[in-house]
C-alpha positions in Angstrom: -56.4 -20.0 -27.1 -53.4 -18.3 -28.9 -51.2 -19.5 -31.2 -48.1 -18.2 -30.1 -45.9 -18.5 -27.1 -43.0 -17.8 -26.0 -40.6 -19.4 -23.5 -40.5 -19.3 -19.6 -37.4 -16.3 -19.9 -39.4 -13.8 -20.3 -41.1 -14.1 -17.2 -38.0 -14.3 -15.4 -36.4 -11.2 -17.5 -40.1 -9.1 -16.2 -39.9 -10.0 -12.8 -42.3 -9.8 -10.3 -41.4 -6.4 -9.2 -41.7 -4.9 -12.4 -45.4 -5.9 -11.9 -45.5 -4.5 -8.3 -44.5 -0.9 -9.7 -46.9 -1.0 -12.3 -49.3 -1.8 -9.9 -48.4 1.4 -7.6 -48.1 3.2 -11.1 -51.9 2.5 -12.5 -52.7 4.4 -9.7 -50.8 7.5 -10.2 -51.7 7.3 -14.0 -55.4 7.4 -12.9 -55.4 10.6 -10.7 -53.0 12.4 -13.7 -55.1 11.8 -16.6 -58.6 11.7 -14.7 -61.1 13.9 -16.4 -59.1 13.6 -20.2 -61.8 12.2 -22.4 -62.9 14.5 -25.2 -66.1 15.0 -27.1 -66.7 14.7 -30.6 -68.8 13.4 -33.3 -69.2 9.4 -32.7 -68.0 6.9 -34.9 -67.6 3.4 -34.8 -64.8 1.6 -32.6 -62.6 -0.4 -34.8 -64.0 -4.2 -35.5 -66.7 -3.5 -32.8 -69.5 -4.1 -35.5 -69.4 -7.2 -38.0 -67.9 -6.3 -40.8 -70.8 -7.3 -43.3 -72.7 -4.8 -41.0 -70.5 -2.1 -40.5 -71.8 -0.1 -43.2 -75.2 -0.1 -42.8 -74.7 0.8 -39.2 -72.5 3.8 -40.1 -75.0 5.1 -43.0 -78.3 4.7 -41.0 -77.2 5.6 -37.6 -76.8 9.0 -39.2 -80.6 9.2 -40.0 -81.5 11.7 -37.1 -79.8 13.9 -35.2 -81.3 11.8 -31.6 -79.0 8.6 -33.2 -75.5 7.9 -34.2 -73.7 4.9 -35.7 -72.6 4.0 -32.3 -75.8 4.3 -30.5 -77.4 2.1 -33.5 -74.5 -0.4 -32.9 -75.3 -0.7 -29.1 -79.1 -1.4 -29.2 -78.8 -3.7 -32.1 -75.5 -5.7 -29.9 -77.8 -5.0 -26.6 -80.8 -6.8 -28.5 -79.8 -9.4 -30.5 -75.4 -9.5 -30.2 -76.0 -9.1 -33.8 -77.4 -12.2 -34.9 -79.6 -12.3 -37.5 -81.5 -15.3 -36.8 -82.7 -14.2 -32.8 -85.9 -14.9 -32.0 -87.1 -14.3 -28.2 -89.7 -15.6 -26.0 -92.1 -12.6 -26.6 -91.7 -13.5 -30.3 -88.9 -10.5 -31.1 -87.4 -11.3 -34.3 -83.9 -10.5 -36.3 -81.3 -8.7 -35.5 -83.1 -5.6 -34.2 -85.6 -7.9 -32.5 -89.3 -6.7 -33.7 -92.0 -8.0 -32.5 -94.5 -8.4 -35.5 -96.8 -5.6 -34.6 -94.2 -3.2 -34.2 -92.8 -4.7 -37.7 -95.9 -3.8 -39.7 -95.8 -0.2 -38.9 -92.2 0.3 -38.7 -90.0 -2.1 -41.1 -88.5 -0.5 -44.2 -87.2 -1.8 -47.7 -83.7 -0.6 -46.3 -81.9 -2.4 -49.5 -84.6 -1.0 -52.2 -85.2 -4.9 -53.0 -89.1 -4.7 -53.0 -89.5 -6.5 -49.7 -89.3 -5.9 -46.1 -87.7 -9.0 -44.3 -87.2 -8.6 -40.6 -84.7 -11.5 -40.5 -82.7 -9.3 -43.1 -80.2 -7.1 -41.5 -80.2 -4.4 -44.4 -84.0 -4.1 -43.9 -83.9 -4.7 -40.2 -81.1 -2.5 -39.3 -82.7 0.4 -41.6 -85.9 -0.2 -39.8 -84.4 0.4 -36.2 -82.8 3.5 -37.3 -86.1 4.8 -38.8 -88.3 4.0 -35.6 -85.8 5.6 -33.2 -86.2 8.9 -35.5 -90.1 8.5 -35.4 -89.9 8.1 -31.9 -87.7 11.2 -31.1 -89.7 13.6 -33.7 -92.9 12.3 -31.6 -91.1 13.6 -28.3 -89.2 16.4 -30.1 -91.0 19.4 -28.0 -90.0 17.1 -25.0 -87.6 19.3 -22.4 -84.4 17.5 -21.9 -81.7 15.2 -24.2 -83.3 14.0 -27.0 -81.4 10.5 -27.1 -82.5 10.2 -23.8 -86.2 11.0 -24.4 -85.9 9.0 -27.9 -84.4 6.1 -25.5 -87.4 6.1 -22.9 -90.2 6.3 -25.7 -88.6 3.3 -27.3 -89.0 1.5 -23.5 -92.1 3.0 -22.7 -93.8 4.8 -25.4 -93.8 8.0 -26.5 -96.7 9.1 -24.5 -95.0 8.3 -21.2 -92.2 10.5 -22.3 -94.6 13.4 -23.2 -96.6 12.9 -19.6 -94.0 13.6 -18.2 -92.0 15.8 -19.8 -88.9 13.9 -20.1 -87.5 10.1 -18.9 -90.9 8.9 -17.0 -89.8 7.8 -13.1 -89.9 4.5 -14.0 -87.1 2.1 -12.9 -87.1 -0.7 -16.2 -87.1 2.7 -18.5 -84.3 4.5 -16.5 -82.0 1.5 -16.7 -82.7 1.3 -20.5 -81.3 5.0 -21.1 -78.6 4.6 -18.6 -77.6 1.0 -20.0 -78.1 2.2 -24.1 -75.9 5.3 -23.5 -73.2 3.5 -21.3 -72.3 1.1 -24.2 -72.7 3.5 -26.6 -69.3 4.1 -25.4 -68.1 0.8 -26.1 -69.2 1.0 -30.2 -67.7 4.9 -30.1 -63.9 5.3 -30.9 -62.3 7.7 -28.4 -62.2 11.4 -29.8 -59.7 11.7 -26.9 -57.7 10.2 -23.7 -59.6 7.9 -22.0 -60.0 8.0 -18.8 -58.0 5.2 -16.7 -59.7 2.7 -14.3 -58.5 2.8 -10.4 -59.6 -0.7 -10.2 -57.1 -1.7 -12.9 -54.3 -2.0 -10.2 -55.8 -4.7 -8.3 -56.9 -6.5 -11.5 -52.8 -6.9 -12.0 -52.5 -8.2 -8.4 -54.7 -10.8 -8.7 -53.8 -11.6 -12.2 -49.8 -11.7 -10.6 -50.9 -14.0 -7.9 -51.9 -16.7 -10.4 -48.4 -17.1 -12.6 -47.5 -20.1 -12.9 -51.1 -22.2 -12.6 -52.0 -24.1 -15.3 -54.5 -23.6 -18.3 -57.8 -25.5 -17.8 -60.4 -24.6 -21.1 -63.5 -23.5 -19.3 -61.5 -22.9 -16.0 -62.9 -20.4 -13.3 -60.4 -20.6 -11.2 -63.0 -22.7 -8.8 -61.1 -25.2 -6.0 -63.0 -28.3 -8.1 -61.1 -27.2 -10.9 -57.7 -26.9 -8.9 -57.9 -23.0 -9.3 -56.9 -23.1 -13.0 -58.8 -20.7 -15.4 -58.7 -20.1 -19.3 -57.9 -16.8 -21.0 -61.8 -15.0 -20.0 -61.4 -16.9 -16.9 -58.8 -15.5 -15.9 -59.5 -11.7 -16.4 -63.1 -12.2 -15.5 -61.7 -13.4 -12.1 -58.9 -10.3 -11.8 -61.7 -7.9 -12.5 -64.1 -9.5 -9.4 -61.6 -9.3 -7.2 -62.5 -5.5 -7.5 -65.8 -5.5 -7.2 -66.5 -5.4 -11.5 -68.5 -8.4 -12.6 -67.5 -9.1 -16.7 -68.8 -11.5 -18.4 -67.6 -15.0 -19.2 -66.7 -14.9 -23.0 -64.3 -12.6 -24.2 -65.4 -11.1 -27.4 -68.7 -9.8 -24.8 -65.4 -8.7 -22.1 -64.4 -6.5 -25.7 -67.9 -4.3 -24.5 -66.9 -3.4 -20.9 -66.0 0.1 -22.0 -63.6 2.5 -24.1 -61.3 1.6 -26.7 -57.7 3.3 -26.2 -55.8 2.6 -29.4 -51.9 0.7 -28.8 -50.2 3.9 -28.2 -52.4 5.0 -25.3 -52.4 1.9 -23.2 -51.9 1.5 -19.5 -51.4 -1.2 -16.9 -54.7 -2.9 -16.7 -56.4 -2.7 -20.2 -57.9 -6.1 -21.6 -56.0 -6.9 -24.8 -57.9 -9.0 -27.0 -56.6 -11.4 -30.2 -58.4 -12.5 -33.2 -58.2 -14.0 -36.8 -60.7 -11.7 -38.1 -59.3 -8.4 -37.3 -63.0 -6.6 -38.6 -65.3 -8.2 -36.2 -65.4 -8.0 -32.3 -67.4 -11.4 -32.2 -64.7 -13.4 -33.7 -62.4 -12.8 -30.5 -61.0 -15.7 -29.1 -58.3 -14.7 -26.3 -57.6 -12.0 -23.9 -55.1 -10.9 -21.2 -54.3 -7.9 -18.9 -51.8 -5.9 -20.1 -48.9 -4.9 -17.8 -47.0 -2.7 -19.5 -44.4 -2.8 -21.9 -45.4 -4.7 -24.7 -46.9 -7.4 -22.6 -49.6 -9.1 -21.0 -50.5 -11.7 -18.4 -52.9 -14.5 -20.1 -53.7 -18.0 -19.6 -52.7 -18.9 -23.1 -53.5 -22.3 -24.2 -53.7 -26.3 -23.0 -50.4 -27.5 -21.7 -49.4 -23.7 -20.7 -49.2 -21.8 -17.7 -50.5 -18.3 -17.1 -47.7 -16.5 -17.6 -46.2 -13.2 -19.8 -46.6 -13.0 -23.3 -46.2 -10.1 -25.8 -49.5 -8.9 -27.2 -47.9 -7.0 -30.0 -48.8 -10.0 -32.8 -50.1 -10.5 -35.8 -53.9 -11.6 -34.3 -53.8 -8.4 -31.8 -57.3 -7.0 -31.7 -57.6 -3.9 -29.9 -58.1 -3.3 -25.9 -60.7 -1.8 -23.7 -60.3 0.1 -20.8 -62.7 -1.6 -18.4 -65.1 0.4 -16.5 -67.8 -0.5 -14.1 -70.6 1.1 -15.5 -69.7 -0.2 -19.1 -69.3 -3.6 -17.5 -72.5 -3.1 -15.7 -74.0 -2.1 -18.9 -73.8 -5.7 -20.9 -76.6 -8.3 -21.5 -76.2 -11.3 -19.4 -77.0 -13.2 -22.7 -76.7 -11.9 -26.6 
């Protein structure tokens, strides 16, 4: 839900051409910049990691030369979304989800405190660093990427890796490495351009088609709910409508891929809005940016979906949605 708002002019004063244009002009954007992103060293995406974990992430995800912050960032939010306090079914605990066993050998005093708690990021986080670099120096003579092979040991054991002499053909551990790597993306800021998203035009369209329809909190746009959404609602809907599948909240929408700073944005991008301007998690509304300085949202109860400026003192950041990054997410964290 936002805070601000502003009155039913602006709409008017954007017109629904102006949308139609941008719509034709996402796709011309796409084929001009496709193929601009740049390489680089990896660093962390502003706010994508908690603040009170930023640092550790940044100083231990340089342990190795098989890791990076980013990388670290995207198995811990692929484990655990960074909570602390997790605990699965098969007994995984913390925020890098150990399993006792692999606890004992592994964990580390990360904060030099004398103990090694698992439910203690700064020994936890530390710890998952340290047994990604065991794993890769067990799989260093390996042929292939090192991440990669790092990535498959920590799926299916080092040995696997070694049988086979690189990512072993099986499908679980193949989707691990693809799915790790992909939103590794998400935790990297850009070193470049990034690439735009043909599908953003359509997300527009749909989004376009649905001025004007009330705010329902919780709303999926579903005919029991008289085809009124809420802010994730609403761009989780635009995005189907092309074929991507997001999911429902949208400080997990945040992960769907790249991060193009304000200056680089194009028709299409999720823009997201917080009160905590250091922390991805604490996101609490998004909209699909059209161009100009604004966005289309669903913005609050007792408002329609309509236009609204996103340059404000809660904007966020944006993400330039792509389907393998959306692909990429936990159905749960």
């Amino acid at each position: 839900m936002r805070k601000m708002w502003v009155g039913a002019g602006v709409a008017v004063a954007l017109g629904m051409g102006f949308v139609m244009l941008l719509v034709v002009g996402v796709y011309l954007v796409a084929g001009n910049l496709a193929g601009g992103a740049g390489g680089g060293a990896k660093r962390l995406a502003k706010g994508s990691v908690p603040a009170a974990y930023q640092p550790i992430v940044q100083k231990w995800g340089n342990l190795c030369p098989a890791i990076n912050p980013a990388l670290l960032a995207a198995q811990l939010y692929q484990e655990s979304g960074f909570n602390p306090r997790a605990q699965s079914a098969a007994a995984a605990q913390g925020i890098a989800q150990f399993i006792p066993g692999t606890w004992a050998t592994h964990g580390v005093d990360g904060d030099g405190d004398g103990d090694r708690d698992v439910w203690d990021p700064a020994d936890a986080i530390p710890s998952a660093a340290s047994y990604d670099c065991s794993l890769a120096s067990y799989v260093k003579d390996v042929p292939g990427d090192p991440t990669e092979n790092m990535l498959a040991s920590y799926n299916a054991g080092a040995y696997a890796v070694i049988k086979y002499q690189g990512v072993p053909p099986y499908k679980e551990t193949q989707n691990y490495v693809k799915v790790i790597t992909t939103l590794e993306k998400s935790f990297a800021a850009p070193t470049g351009r990034v690439d735009p998203s043909e599908q953003a035009a359509g997300a527009i369209a749909y989004a376009q088609k649905k001025l004007g329809t009330p705010y329902l909190w919780g709303g999926n746009g579903t005919a029991e709910q008289g085809g009124r959404f809420d802010c994730s609602g609403l761009t989780k809907a635009a995005y189907e409508s092309v074929g991507i599948e997001l999911p429902r909240v949208a400080n997990d929408q945040y992960n769907a891929g790249a991060h193009p700073g304000r200056d680089e944005l194009l028709p299409g991008d999720l823009v997201f809005f917080s009160d905590d301007l250091t922390n991805s998690r604490t996101i609490r509304h998004v909209g699909i940016y059209v161009g100009g300085g604004y966005m289309i949202d669903a913005p609050r109860t007792g408002a329609v979906i309509r236009f609204d400026p996103i340059d404000t003192p809660d904007y966020f950041g944006a993400t330039r949605v792509t389907e393998d990054g959306a692909k990429a997410l936990p159905t749960t964290v």
